[in-house]
Backbone as ProteinMPNN parsed JSONL, in Angstrom:
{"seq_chain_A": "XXXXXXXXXXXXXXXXXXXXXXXXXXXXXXXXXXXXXXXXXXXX", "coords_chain_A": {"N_chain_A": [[-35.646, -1.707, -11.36], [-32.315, -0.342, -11.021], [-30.254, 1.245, -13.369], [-27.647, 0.548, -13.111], [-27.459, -1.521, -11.313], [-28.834, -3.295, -13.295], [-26.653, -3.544, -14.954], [-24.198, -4.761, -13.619], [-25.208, -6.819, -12.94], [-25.597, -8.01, -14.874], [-23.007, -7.954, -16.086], [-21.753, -10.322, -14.528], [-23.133, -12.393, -15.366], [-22.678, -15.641, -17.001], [-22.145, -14.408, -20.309], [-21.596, -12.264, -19.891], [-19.182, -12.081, -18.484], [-17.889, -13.473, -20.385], [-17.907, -11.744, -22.445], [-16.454, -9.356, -21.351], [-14.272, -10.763, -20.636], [-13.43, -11.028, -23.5], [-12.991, -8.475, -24.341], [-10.891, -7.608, -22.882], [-8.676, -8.987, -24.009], [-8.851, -8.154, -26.184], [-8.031, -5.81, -25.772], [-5.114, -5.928, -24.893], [-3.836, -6.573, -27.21], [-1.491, -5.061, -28.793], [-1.78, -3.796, -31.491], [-4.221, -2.933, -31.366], [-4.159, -1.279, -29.686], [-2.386, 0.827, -30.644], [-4.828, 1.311, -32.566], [-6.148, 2.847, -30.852], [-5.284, 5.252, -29.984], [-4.208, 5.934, -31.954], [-7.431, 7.046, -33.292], [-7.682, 8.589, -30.893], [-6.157, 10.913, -31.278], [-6.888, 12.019, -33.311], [-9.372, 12.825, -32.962], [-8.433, 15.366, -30.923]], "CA_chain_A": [[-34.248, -1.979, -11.058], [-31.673, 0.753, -11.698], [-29.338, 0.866, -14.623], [-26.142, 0.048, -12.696], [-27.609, -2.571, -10.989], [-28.845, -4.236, -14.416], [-25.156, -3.946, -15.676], [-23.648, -5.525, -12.409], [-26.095, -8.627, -12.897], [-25.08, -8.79, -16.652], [-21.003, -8.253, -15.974], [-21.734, -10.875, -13.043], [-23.651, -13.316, -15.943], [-21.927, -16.176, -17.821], [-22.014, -13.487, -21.16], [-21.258, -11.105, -19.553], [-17.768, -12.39, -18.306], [-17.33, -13.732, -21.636], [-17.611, -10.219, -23.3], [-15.327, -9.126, -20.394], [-12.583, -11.552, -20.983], [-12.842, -10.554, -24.845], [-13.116, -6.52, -24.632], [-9.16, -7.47, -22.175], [-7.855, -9.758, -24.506], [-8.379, -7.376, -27.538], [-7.563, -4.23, -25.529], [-4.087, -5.924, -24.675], [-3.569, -6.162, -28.313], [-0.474, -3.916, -29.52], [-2.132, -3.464, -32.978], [-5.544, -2.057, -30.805], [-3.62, -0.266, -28.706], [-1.85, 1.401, -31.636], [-5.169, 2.243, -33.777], [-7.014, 3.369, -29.981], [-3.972, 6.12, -29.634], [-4.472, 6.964, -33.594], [-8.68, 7.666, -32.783], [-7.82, 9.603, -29.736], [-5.582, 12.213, -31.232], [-7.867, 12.454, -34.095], [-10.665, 13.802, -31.853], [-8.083, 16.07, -30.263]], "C_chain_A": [[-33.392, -0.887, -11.714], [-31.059, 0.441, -12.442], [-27.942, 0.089, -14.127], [-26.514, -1.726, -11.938], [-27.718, -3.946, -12.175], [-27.635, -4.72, -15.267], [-24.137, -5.145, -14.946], [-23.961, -7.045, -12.768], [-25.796, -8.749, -14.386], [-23.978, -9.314, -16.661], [-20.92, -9.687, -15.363], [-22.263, -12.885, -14.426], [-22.293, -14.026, -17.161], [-21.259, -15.276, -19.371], [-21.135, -12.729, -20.764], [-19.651, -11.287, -19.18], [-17.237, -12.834, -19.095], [-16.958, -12.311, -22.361], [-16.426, -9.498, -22.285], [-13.754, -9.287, -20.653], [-12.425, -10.856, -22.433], [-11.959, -9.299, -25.019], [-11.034, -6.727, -23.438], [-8.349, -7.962, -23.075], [-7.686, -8.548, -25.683], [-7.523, -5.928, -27.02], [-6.143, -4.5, -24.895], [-3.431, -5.772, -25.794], [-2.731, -5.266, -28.655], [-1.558, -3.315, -30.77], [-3.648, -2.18, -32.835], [-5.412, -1.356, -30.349], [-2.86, 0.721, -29.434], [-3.13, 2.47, -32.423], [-6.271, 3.239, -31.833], [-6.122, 4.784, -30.006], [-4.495, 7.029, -31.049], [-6.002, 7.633, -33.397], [-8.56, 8.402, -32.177], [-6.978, 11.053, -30.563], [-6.145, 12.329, -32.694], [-9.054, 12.972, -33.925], [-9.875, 15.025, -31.244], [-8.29, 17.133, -31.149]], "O_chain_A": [[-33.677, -0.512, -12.851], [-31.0, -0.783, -12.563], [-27.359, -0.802, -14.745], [-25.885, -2.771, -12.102], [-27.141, -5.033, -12.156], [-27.511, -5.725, -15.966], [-23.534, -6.074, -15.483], [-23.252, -8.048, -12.846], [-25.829, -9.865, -14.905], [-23.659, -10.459, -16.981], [-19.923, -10.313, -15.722], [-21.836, -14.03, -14.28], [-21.435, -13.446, -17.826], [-20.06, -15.406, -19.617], [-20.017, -12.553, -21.248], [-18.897, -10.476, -19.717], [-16.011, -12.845, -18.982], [-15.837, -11.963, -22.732], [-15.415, -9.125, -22.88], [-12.731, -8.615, -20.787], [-11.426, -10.163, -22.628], [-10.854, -9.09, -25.519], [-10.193, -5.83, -23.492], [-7.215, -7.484, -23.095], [-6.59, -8.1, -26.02], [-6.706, -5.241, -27.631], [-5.697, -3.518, -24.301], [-2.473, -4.999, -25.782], [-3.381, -4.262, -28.948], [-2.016, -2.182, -30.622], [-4.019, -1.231, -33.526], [-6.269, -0.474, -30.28], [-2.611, 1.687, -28.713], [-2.978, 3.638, -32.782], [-6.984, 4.225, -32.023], [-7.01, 5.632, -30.1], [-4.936, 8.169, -31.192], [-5.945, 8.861, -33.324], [-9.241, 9.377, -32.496], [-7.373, 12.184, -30.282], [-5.38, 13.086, -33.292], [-9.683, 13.549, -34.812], [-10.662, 15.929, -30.965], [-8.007, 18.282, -30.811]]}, "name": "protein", "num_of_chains": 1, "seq": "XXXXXXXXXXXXXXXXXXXXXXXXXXXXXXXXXXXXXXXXXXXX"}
């Protein structure tokens, strides 16, 4: 089974839409969205 396919059927699995919902809820976050901005222009 290819890799994308195995991700599809994970995203698609009860987990998997749990980790989903999380990884939106935190990445609406002001405070995440603040230190994601600070990381990025520290790589620049």
């Amino acid at each position: 089974m290819p890799l994308m396919d195995k991700i599809k059927d994970f995203l698609r699995s009860p987990q998997g839409r749990k980790l989903t919902e999380q990884g939106k809820r935190l990445a609406s976050d002001p405070k995440n969205q603040e230190k994601l901005k600070r990381m990025m222009n520290k790589r620049r």
